[in-house]
VEXTOR-510512 format. One line per 4 residues: number of its first residue (from 0); for each residue x, y, z of N, C-alpha, C, O. Coordinates in steps of 0.001 Angstrom, whole numbers, plus 500000, padded with zeros to 6 digits. Layout:
NUM	X Y Z X Y Z X Y Z X Y Z; ...
This chain:
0	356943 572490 163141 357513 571153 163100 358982 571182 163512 359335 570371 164368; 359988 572131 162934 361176 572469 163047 361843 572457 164495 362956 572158 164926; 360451 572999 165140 360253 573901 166613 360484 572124 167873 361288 572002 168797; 359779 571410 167532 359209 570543 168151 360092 569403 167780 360154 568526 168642
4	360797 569208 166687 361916 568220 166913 363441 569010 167609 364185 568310 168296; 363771 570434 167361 364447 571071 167900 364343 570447 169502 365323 569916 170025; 362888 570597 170279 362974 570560 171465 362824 569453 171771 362878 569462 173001; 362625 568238 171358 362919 566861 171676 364419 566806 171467 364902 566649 172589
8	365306 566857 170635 366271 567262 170474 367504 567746 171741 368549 567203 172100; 366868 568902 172142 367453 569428 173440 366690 568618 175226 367139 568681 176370; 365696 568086 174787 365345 567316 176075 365990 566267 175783 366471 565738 176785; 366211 565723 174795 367245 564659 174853 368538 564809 175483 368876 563942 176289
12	369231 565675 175265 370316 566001 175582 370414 566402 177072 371452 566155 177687; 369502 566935 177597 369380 566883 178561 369039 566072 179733 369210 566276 180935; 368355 564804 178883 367922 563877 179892 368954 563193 181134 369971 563609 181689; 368224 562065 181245 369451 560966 182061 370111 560683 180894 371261 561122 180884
16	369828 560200 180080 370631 559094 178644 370911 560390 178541 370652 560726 179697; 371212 561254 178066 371589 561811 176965 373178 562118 176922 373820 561553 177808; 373935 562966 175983 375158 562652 175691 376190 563473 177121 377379 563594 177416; 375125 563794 177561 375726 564996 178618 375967 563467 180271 375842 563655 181481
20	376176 562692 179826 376452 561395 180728 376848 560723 180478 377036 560393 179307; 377361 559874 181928 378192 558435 181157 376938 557141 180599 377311 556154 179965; 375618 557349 180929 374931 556451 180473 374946 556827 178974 374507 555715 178681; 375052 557345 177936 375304 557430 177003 377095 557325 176352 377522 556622 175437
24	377662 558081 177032 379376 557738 176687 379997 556666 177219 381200 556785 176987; 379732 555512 177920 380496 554324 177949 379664 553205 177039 380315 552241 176635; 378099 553304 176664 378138 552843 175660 378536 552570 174376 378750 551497 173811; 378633 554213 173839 379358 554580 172413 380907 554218 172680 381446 553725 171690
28	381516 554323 173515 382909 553933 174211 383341 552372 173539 384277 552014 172824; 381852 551457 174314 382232 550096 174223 381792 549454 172830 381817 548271 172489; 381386 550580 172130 381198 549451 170374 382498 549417 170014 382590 548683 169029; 383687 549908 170371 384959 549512 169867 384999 547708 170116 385571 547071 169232
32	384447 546986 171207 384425 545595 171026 383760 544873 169961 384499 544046 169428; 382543 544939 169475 382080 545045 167909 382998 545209 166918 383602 544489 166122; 382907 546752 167289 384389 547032 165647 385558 545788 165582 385947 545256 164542; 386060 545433 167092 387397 544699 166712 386944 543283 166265 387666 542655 165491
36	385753 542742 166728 385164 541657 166012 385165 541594 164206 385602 540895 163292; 384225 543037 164473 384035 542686 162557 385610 542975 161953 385805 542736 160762; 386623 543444 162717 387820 543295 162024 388074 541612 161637 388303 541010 160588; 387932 541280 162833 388586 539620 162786 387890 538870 162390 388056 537719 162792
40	386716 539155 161366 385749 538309 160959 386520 537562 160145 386566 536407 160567; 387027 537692 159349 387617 537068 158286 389440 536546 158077 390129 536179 157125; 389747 536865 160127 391408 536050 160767 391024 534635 160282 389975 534103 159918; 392217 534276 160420 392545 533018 160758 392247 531941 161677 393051 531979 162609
44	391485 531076 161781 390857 530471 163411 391957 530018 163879 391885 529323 164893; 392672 530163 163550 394521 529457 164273 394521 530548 165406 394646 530176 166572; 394395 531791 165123 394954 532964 165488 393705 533418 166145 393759 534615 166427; 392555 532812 166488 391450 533751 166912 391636 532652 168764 391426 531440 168817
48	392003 533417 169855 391649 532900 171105 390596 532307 172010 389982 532782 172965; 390575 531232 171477 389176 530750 172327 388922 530802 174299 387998 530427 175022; 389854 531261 174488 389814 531924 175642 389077 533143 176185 388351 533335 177161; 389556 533921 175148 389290 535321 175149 387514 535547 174319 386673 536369 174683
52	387398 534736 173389 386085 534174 173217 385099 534402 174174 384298 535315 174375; 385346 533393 174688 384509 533068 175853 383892 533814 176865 382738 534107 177179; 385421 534103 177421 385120 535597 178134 384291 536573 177533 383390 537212 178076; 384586 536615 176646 383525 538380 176003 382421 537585 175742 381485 538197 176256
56	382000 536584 175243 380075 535880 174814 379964 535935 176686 378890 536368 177102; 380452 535742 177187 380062 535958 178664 379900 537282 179364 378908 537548 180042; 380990 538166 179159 380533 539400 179441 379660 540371 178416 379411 541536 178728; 379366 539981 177582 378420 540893 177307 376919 540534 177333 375895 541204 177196
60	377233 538881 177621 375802 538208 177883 375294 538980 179036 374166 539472 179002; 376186 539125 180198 375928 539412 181663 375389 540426 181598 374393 540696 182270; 376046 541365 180603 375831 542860 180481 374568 542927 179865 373924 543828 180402; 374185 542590 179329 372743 542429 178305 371803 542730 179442 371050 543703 179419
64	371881 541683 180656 370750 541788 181359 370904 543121 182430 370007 543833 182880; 372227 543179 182641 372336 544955 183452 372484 545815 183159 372872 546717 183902; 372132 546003 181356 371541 547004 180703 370563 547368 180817 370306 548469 180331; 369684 546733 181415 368519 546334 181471 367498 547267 182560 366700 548205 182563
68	368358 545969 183723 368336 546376 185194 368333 547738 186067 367606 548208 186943; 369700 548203 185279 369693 549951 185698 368876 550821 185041 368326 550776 183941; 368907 551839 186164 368009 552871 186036 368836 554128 185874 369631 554487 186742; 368660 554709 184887 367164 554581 183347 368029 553373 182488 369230 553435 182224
72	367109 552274 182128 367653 551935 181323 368460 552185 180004 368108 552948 179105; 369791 551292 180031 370142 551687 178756 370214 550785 177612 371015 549852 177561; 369180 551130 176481 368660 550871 175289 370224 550785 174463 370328 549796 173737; 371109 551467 174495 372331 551683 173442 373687 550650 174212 374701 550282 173620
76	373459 550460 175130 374189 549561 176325 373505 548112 175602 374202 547501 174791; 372623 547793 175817 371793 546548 175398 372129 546257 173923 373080 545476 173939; 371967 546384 173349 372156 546985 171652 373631 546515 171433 373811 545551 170688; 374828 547199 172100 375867 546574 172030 376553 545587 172424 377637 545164 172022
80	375746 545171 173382 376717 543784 174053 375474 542768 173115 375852 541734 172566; 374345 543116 173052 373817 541960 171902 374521 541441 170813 374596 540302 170352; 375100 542673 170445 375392 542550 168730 377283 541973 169384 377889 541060 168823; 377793 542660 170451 378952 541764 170369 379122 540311 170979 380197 539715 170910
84	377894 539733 171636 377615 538865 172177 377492 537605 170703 378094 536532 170670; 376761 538022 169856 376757 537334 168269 377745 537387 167708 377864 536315 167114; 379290 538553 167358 380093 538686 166776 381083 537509 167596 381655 536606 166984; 381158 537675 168895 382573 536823 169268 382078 535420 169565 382883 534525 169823
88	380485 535165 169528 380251 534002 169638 380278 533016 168069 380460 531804 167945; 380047 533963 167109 380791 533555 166158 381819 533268 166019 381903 532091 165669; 383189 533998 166161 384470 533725 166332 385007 532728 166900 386123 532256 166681; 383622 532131 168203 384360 531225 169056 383895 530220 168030 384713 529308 167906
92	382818 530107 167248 382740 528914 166937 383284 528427 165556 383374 527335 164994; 383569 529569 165293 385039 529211 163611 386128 528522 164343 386569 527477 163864; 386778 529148 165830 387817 528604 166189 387175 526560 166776 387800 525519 166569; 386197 526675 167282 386012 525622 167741 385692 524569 166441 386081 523401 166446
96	384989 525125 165429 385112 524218 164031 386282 523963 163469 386502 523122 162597; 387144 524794 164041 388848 524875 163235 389301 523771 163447 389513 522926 162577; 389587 523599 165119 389756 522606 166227 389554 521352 165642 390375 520731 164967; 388452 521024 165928 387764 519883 165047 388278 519282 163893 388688 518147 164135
100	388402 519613 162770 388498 519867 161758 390141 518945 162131 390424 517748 162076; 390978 520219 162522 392541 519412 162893 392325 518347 163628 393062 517385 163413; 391400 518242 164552 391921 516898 165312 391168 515968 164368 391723 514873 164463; 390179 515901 163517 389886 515080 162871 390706 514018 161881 390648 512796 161744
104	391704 515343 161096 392824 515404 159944 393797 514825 160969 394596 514118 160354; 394111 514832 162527 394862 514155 163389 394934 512471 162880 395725 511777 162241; 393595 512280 163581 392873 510995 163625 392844 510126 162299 392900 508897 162355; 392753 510833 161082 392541 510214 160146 393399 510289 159170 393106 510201 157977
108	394636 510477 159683 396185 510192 159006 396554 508591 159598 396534 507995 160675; 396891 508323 158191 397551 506979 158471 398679 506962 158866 399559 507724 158464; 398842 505909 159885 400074 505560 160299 400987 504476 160283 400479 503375 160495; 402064 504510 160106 403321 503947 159139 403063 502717 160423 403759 501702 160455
């Protein structure tokens, strides 16, 4: 048994994916965009860029599908722009509820 996960093990490593490539190291590379999400889960929507938002629910949307596309696919590529595709599309929409929210409190101040 020992024998036979050992050598899946080393054919892994050897494969296309495996760690001995960039199809495996610019994935693990790019969960730092994730990490900085779940940092800012809990910023300020004053302070969170709905610019920069946007951009990333867009690029990692794009990326989702040319994770896909290339050959050999990459499964750990896909995986991360999913999960950061949900994190900053969250973010965008605390900032865009924020928004709201002020221009509402705008609107519904009385005026002298």
């Amino acid at each position: 048994m020992a024998s036979k996960v050992s050598g899946m093990f080393w054919t892994w490593v050897h494969s296309s994916t495996g760690p001995k490539t960039t199809h495996f190291w610019a994935p693990v590379c790019n969960w730092f965009f994730p990490i900085q999400a779940l940092y800012d889960w809990n910023r300020d929507p004053a302070k969170i860029s709905k610019e920069m938002q946007c951009v990333l629910v867009c690029y990692s949307s794009l990326f989702m599908r040319w994770a896909l596309r290339i050959s050999p696919q990459s499964y750990i590529l896909f995986c991360m722009h999913l999960f950061n595709a949900t994190l900053q599309g969250r973010l965008l929409i605390r900032r865009l509820t924020w928004e709201s929210t002020q221009q509402k409190a705008i609107e519904d101040k009385p005026t002298n």
